[in-house]
C-alpha positions as CSV (number, residue, x, y, z in Angstrom):
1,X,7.0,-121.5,-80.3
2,X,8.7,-119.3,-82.8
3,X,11.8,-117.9,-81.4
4,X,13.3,-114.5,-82.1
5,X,16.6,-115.7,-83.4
6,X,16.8,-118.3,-86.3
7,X,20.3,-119.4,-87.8
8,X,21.0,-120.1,-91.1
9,X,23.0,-122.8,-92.2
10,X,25.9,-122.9,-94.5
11,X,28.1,-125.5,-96.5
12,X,28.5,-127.5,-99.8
13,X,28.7,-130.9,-97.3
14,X,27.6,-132.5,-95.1
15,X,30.5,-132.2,-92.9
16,X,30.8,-128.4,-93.2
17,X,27.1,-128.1,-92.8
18,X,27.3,-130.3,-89.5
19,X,30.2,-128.2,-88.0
20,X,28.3,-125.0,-88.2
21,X,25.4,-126.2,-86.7
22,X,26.5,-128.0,-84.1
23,X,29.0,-124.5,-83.3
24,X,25.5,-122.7,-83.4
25,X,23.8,-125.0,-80.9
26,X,26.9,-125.4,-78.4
27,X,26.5,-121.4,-78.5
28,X,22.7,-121.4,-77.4
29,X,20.8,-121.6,-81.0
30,X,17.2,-123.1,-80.6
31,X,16.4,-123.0,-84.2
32,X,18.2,-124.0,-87.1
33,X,16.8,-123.4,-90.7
34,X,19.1,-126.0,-92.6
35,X,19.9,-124.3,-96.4
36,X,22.1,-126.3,-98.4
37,X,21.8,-125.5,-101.8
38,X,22.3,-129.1,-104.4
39,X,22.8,-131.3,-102.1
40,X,24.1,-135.1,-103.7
41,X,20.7,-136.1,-104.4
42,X,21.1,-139.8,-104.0
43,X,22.3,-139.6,-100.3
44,X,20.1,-136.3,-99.3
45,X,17.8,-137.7,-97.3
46,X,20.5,-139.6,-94.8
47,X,22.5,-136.4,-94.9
48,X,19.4,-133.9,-93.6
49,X,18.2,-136.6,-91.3
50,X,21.8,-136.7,-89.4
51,X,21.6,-132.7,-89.8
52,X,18.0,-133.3,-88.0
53,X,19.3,-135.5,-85.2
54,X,21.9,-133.2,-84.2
55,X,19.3,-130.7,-83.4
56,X,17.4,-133.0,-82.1
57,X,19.7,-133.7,-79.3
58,X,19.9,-129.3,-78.5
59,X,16.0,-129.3,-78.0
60,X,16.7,-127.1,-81.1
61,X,13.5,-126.8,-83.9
62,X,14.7,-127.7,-87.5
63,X,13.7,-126.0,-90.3
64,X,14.6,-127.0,-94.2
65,X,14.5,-124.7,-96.4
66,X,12.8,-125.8,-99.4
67,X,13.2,-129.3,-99.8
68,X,9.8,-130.9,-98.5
69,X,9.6,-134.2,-99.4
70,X,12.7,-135.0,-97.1
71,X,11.4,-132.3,-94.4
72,X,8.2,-135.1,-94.6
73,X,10.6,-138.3,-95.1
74,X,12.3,-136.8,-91.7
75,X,10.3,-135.1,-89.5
76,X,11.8,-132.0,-89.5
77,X,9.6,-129.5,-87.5
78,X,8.8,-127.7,-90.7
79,X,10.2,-126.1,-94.0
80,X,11.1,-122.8,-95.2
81,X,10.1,-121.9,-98.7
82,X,11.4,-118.8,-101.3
83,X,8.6,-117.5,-103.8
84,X,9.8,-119.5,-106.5
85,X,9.6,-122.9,-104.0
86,X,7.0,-125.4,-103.8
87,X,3.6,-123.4,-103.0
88,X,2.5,-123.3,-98.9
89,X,-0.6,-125.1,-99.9
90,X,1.1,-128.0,-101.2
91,X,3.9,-128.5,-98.7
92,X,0.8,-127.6,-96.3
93,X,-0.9,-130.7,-97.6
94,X,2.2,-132.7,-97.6
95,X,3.5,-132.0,-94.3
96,X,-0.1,-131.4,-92.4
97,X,-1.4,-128.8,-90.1
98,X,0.9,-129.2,-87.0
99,X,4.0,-128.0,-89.4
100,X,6.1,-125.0,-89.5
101,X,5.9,-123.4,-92.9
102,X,7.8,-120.2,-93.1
103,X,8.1,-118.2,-96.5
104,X,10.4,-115.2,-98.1
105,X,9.2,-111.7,-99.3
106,X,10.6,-108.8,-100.2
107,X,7.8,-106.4,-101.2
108,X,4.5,-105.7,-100.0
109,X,3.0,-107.8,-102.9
110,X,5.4,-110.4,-101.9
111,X,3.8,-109.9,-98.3
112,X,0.3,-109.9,-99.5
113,X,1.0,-113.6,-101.1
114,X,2.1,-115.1,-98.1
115,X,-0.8,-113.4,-95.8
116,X,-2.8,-115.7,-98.3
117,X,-0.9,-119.0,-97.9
118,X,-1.2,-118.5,-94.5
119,X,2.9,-118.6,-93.6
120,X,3.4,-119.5,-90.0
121,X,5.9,-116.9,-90.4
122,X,7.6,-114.4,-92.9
123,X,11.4,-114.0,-94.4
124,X,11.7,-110.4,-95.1
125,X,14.8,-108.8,-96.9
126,X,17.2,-108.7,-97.9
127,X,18.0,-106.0,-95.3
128,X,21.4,-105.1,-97.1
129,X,23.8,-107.3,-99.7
130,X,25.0,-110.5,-98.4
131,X,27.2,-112.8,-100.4
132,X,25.5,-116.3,-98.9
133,X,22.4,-116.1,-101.4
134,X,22.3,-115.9,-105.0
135,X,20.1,-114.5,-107.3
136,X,20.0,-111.3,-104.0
137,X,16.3,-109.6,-104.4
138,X,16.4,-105.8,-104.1
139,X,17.8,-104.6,-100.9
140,X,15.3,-103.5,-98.5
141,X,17.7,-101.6,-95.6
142,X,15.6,-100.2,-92.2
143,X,13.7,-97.6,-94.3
144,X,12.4,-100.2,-96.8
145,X,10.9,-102.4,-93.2
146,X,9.4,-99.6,-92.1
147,X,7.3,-99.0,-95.3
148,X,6.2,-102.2,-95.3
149,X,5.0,-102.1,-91.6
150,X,3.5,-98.9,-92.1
151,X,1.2,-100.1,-95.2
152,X,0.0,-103.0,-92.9
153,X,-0.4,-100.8,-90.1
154,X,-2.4,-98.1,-92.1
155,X,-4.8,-101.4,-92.9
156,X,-5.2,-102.2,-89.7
157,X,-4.2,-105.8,-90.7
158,X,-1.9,-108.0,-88.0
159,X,0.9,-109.7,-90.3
160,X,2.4,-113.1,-88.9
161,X,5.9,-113.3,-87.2
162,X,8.4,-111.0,-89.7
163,X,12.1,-111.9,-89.5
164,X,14.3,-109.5,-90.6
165,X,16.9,-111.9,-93.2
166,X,20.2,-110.4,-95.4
167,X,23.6,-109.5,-94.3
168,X,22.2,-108.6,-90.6
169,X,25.0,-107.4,-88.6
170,X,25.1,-107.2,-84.1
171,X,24.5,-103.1,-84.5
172,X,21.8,-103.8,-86.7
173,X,19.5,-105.9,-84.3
174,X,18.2,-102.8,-82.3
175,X,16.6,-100.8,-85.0
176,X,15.5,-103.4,-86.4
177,X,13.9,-104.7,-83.6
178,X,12.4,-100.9,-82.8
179,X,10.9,-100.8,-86.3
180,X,9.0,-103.6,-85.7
181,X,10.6,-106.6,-86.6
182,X,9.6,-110.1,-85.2
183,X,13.1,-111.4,-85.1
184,X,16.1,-112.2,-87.0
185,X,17.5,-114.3,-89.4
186,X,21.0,-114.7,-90.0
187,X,23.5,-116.6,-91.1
188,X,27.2,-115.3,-92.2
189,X,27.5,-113.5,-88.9
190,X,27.3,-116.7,-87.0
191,X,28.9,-118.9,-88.8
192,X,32.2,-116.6,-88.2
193,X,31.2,-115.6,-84.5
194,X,28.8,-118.4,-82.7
195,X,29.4,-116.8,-79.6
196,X,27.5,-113.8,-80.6
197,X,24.2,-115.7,-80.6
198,X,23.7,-115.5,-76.3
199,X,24.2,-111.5,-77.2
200,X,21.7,-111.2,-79.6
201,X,19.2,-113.6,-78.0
202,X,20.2,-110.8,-74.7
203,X,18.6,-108.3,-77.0
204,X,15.2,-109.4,-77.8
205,X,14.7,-110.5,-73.7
């Protein structure tokens, strides 16, 4: 089951990495998406395994964004992939059918790719500028979501789960949720206030 609140790791080790999430999941988060960016290659695989474990022993689903050979090597519930990433269809074929595979967008075109891959779910933003991703695609803000859902709408086509992802802040969640948003993504919020995740999850009951 997807749930409506996904937190983003942070952290250039393992150790940093590790105290965030485990701060998430002592504060009620039930699924991590684990992004660490250059990892030390030759120990990678032991470092997102013990990353795995600890959610593991929340009941918490892990998600790795974009590495998914190790996702495979570790049984991580799934992977999340950005447009320049491995394709779905390949980390579909490597990781098999009962997988989470969630992708990023930003545009309608962006949208219309991953309605093709068939995504288990969509990463759409960024909402406004956040400092935790580089290489920022253009800011979307609650106007640019409601485009987007509009087009679809119009269509008549039903789009998988859409998280809303990109400097999300706790006044934020509500009109987002009201234009028709899934869910959320976020990650610098958390990291500086865990206990904020039992009021957002509040939100979308």
């Amino acid at each position: 089951m997807l749930t409506k609140l996904q937190y983003i790791s942070q952290g250039t080790s393992v150790q940093i990495q590790e105290n965030n999430i485990l701060k998430a999941l002592r504060h009620g988060a039930e699924w991590i998406q684990i992004r660490w960016k250059n990892p030390p290659l030759a120990e990678a695989e032991r470092h997102f395994l013990r990353l795995k474990n600890l959610c593991r022993d929340f009941d918490a689903t892990c998600i790795i964004n974009d590495y998914v050979q190790i996702a495979s090597a570790i049984d991580a519930d799934g992977v999340h992939l950005g447009l320049t990433d491995t394709s779905v269809e390949k980390a579909r074929k490597i990781l098999g059918n009962n997988k989470i595979i969630g992708g990023t967008a930003n545009t309608i075109s962006d949208v219309q790719q991953r309605l093709r891959e068939s995504c288990d779910y969509i990463g759409l933003g960024p909402y406004r500028f956040t400092s935790t991703k580089e290489k920022l695609s253009p800011i979307l803000g609650i106007q640019g979501y409601r485009k987007i859902f509009d087009f679809y709408h119009k269509k008549q086509v039903i789009l998988p789960p859409v998280y809303a992802i990109g400097g999300i802040g706790l006044e934020d969640i509500e009109p987002l949720k009201k234009a028709g948003i899934y869910g959320v993504a976020i990650s610098g919020l958390l990291v500086e206030n865990p206990h904020m995740i039992s009021i957002i999850k509040k939100i979308w009951k």
